[in-house]
C-alpha positions as CSV (number, residue, x, y, z in Angstrom):
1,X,25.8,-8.5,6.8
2,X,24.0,-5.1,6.1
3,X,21.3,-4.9,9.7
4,X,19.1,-1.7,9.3
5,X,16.2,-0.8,11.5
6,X,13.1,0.1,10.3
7,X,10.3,2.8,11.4
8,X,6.5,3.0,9.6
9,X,4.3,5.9,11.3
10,X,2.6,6.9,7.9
11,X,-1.2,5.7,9.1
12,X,-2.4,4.3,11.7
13,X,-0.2,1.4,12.2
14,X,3.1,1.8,14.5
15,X,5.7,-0.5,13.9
16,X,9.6,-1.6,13.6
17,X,11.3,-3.8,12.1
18,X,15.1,-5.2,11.8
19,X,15.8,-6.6,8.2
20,X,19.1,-8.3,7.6
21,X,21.7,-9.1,4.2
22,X,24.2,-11.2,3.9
23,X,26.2,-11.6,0.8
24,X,25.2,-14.1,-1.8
25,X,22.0,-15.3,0.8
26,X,18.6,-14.6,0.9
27,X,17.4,-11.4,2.9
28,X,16.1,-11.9,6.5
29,X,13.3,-10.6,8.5
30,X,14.4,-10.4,11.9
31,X,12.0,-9.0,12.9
32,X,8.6,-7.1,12.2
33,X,6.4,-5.6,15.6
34,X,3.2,-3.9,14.0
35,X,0.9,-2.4,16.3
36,X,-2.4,-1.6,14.8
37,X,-4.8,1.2,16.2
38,X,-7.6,-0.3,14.9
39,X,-9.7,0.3,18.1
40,X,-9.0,3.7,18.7
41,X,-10.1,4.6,15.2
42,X,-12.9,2.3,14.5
43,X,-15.7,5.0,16.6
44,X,-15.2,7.0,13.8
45,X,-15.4,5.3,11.0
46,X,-11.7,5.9,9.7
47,X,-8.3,7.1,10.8
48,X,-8.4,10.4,12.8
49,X,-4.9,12.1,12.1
50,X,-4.2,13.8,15.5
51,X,-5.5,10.0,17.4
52,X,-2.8,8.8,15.4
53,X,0.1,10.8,15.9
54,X,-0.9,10.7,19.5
55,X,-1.0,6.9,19.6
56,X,2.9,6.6,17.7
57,X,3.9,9.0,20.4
58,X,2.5,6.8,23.1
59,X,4.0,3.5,21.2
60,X,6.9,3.8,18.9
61,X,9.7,3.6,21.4
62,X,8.5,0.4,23.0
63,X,8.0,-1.4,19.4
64,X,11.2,-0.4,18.5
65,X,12.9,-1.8,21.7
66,X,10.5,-4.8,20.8
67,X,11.7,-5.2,17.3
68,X,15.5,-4.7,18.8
69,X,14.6,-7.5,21.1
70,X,12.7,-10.0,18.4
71,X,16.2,-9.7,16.6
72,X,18.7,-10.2,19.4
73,X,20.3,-7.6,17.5
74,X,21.3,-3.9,19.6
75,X,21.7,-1.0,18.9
76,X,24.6,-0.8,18.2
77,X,24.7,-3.5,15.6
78,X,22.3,-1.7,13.5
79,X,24.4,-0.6,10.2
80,X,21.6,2.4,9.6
81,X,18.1,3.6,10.4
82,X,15.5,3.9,7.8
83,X,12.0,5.4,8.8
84,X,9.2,6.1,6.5
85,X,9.6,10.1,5.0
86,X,6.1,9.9,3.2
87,X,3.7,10.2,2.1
88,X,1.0,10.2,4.6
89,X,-0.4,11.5,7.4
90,X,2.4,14.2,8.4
91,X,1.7,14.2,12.2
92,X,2.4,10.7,12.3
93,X,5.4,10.9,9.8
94,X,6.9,13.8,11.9
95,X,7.2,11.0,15.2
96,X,8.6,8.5,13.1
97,X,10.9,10.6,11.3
98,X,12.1,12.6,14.4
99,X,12.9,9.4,16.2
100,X,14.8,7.8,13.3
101,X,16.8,11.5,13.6
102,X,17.5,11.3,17.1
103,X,18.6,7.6,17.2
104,X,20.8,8.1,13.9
105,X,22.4,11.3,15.3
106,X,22.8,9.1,19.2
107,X,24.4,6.5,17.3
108,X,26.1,7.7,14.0
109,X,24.6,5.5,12.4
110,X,23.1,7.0,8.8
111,X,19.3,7.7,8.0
112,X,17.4,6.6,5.2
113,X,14.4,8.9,4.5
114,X,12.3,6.1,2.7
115,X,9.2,7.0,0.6
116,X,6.4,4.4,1.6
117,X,5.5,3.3,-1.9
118,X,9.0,2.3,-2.8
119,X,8.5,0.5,0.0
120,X,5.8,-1.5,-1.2
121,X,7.4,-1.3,-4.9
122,X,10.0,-2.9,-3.5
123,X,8.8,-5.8,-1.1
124,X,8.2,-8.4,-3.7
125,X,12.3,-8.1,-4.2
126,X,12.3,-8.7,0.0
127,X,10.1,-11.8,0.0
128,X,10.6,-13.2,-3.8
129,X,13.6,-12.4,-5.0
130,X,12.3,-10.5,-8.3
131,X,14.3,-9.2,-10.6
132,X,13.7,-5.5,-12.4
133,X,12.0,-5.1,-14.3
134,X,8.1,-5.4,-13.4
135,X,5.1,-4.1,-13.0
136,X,3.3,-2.9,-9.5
137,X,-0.5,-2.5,-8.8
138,X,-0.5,-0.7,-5.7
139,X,-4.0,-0.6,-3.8
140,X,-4.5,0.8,-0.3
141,X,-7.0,3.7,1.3
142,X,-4.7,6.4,-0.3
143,X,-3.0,4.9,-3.6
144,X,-4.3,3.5,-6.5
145,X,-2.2,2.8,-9.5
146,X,0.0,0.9,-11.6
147,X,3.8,1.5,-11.5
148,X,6.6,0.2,-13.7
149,X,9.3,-1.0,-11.5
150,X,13.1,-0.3,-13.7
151,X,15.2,0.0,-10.6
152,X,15.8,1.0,-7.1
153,X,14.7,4.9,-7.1
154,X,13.1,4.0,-10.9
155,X,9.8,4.4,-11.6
156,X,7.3,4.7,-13.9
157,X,3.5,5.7,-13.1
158,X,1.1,4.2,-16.1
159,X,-2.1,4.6,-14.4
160,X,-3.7,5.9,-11.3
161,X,-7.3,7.0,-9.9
162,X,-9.0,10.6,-11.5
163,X,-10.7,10.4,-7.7
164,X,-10.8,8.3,-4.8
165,X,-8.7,5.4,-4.4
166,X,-9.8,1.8,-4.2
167,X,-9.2,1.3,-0.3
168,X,-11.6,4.7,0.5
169,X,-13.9,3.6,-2.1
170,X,-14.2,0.1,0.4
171,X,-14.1,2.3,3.5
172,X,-17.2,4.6,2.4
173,X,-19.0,1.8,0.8
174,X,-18.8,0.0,4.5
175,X,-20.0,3.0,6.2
176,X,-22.3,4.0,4.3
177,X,-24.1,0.2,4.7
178,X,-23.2,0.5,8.7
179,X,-20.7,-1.7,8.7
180,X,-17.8,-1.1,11.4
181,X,-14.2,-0.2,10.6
182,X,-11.9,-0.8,8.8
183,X,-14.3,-1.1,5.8
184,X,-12.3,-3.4,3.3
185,X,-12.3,-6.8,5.4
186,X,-15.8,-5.8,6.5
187,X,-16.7,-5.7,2.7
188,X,-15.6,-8.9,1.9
189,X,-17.0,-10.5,4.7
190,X,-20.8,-9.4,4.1
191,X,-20.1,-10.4,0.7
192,X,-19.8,-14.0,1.3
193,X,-23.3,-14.3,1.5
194,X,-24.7,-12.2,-0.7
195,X,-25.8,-12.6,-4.3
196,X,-23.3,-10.7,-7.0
197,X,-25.8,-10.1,-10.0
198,X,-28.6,-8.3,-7.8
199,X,-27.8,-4.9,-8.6
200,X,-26.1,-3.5,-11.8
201,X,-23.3,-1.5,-10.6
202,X,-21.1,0.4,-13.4
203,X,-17.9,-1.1,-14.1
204,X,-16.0,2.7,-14.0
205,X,-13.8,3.3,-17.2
206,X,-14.0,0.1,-18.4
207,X,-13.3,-0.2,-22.3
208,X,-12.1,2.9,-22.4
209,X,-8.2,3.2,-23.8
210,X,-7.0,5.3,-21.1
211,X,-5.7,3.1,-18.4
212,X,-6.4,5.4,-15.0
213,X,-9.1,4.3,-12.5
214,X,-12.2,5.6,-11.4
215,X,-14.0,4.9,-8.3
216,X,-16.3,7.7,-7.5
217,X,-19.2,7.1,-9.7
218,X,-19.3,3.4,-8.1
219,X,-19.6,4.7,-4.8
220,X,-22.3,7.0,-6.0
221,X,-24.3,4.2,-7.2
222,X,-23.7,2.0,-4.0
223,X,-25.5,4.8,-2.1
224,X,-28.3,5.3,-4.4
225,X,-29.1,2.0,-4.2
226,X,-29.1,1.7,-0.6
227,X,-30.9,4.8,-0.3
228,X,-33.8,3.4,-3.1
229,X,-34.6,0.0,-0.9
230,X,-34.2,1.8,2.6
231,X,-34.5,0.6,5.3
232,X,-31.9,-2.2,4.5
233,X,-31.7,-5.9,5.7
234,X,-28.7,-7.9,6.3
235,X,-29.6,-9.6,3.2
236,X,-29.8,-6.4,1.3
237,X,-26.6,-5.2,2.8
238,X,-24.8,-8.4,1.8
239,X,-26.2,-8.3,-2.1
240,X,-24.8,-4.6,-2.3
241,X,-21.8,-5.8,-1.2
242,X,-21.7,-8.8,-3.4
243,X,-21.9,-6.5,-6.5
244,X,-20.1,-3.5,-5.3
245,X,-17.0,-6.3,-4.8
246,X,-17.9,-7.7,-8.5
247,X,-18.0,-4.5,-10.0
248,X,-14.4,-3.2,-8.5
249,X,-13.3,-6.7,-9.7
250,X,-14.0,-6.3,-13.7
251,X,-13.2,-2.4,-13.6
252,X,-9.8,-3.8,-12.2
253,X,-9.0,-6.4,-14.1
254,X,-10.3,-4.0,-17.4
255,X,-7.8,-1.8,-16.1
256,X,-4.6,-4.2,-15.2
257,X,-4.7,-6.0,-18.5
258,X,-4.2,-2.6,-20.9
259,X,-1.1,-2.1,-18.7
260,X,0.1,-5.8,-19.0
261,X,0.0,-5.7,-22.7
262,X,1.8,-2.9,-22.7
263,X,4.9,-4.5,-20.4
264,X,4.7,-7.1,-22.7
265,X,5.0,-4.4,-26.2
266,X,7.8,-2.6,-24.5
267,X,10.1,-5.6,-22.7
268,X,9.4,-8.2,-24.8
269,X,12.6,-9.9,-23.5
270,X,11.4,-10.5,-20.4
271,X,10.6,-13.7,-20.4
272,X,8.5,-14.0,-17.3
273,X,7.3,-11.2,-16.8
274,X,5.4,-10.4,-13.3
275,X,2.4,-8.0,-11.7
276,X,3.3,-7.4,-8.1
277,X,0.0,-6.4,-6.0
278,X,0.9,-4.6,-3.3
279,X,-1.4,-2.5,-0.4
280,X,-4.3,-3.5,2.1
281,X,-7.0,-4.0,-0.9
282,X,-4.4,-6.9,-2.0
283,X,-5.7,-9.3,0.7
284,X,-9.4,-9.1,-1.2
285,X,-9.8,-13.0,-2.2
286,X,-11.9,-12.1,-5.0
287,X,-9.8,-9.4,-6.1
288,X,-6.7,-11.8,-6.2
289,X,-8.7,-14.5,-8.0
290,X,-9.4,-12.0,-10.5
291,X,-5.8,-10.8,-11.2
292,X,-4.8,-14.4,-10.8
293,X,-6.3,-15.3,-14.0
294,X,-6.1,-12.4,-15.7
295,X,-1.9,-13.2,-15.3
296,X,-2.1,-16.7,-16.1
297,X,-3.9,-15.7,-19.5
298,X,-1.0,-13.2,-20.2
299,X,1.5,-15.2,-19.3
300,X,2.7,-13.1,-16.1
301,X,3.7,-14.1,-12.8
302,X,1.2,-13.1,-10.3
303,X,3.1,-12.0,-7.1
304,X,1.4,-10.7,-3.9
305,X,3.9,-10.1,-0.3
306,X,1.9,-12.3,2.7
307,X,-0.8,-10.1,3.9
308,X,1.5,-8.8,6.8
309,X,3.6,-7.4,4.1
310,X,1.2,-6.0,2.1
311,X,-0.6,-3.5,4.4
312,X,1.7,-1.0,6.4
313,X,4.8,-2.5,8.0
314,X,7.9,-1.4,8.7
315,X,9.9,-4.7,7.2
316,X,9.4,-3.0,3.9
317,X,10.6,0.2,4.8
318,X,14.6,-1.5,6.3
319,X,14.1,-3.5,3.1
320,X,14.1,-0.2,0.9
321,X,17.1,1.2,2.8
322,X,19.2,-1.8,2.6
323,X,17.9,-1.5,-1.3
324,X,19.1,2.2,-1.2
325,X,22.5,1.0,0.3
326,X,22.9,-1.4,-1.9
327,X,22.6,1.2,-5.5
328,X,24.6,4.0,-3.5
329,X,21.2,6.4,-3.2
330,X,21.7,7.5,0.6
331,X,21.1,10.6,0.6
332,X,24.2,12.9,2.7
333,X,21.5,15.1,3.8
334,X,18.7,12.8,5.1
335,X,18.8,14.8,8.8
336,X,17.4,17.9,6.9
337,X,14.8,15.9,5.3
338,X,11.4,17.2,5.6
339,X,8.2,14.7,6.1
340,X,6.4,15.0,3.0
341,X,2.6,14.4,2.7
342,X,2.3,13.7,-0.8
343,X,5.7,12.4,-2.0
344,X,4.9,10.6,-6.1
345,X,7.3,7.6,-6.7
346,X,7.0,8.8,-10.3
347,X,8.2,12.7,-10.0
348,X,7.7,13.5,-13.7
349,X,3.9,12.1,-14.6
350,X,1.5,15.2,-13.9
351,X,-0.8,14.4,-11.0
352,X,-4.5,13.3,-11.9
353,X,-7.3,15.7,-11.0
354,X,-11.0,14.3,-11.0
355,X,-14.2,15.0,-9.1
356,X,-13.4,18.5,-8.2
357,X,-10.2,17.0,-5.5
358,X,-6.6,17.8,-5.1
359,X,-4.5,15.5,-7.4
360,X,-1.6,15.0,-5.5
361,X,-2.4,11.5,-4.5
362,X,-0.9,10.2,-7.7
């Protein structure tokens, strides 16, 4: 049995995890300790980068002795360590990083640096079993795009977002309306009871052959309508969010389907092929409900990790190192391995530049 321990400090979750292989049987979660810093945060409005790295400081070596525990596994039964390289917030990648380096080098045991996305690429291989290749929509407060999934370590970008991703889109649109942190389950809360078709809200890119996102002008437009019908009511508040949840919705489905038919041009051998929705945004109901369909009318499998698996955990990131293991990719020089803030799963498509910001979130 391959046993590696996992480490996630990217955001502003802290956790650990202890995933576990044995030939010819299904992969096993031992465990999986997330500690969320939810409340430390939410004063603010969003994550603040040095409250963060302060808080994995304060955490990280009790979750891992918890996730040690959860397993009955020690220490020294660990096969390797893999710990989350980037991208993210670098602070916090430096604790989690540096701690993975000190336990590998107390131990002997190797390290895995383990970008984050593969991470999520590769979870729906963890929980279901998938077989390359397939196709991942990937949607959380940082990343937005579509990646085809060939192999451990082989990726494809198709499509990503010329500005802000879908989860900040969420985040500012919750703000903005006064609702409390973290916006996205906030969002779809207030929306519940609110009526869809009041406002107009553009459906960004939609219809046009290129398949990247867009999220900016929305946000625009949930602000000047706020601003036009100040001061707002709860009911007001609930409409915007309604349609501001309808809107992302079409734009997204617009969006996936170009990129199914296109998996579908390019492996038409596949016969089930499958959409793998990964990141926070992925635990949006309406959001699912939309892609749902959208794969049943394509004929894909519609594949999204339990919610615990979706947003930031550190299952995913043992998962990719076993993965790594598994194909021969460990890297001999993963102790001089540098926490990278922007680290693209796909290193050859250009990054996207919209809206006057850095493009490096691609």
């Amino acid at each position: 049995m391959i046993r590696v321990l996992g480490i996630e400090t990217s955001c502003d979750e802290t956790a650990a995890s202890v995933v576990g292989l044995r030939e010819g049987a299904a992969p096993e979660i031992l465990s999986n300790v997330v500690l969320s810093q939810i409340e430390e945060h939410a004063a603010f409005g969003g994550v603040v980068p040095e409250i963060a790295a302060r808080a994995h400081v304060e955490a990280l070596d009790g979750i891992i002795e918890a996730a040690l525990a959860d397993s009955d596994i020690s220490l020294a039964e660990i096969d390797a360590i893999a710990a989350t390289a980037g991208p993210g917030l670098v602070g916090g990648l430096i604790v989690g990083l540096m701690t993975a380096k000190a336990i590998a080098a107390a131990t002997g045991k190797p390290l895995i640096a383990v970008n984050h996305l593969e991470g999520h690429a590769l979870t729906a291989r963890l929980t279901d079993g998938l077989d390359f290749p397939y196709l991942l929509l990937l949607v959380s407060g940082g990343h937005t795009q579509i990646v085809l999934v060939r192999g451990v370590g082989d990726y494809q970008r198709w499509a990503t977002t010329i500005d802000d991703a879908l989860g900040e889109a969420f985040d500012k649109t919750a703000k903005m309306l006064g609702l409390p942190y973290p916006g996205g389950p906030n969002v779809e809360k207030t929306a519940a009871n609110g009526d869809a078709k009041r406002f107009a809200f553009p459906r960004p890119m939609k219809g046009e052959a290129r398949p990247d996102f867009s999220f900016s002008g929305l946000k625009t437009a949930v602000r000047q309508a706020a601003t036009a019908i100040a001061p707002l009511s709860e009911q007001d508040v609930a409409d915007i969010c309604a349609s501001f949840q309808a809107a992302v919705s079409d734009a997204l489905g617009d969006r996936v389907r170009r990129s199914l038919v296109r998996f579908r041009e390019e492996y038409p051998d596949v016969k089930t092929p499958a959409l793998v929705v990964a990141g926070g945004v992925a635990a949006n109901r309406e959001i699912r409900s939309t892609l749902e369909t959208l794969c049943a009318g394509h004929g894909f499998s519609f594949i999204a990790p339990p919610h615990v698996l979706c947003t930031d955990n550190a299952a995913m990131i043992a998962w990719a190192g076993i993965e790594r293991i598994r194909a021969g990719l460990v890297e001999p020089g993963a102790m001089d391995f540098v926490p990278r803030s922007r680290w693209p799963l796909d290193s050859i498509s250009a990054p996207m530049i919209g809206s006057g910001r850095r493009g490096a979130k691609a």
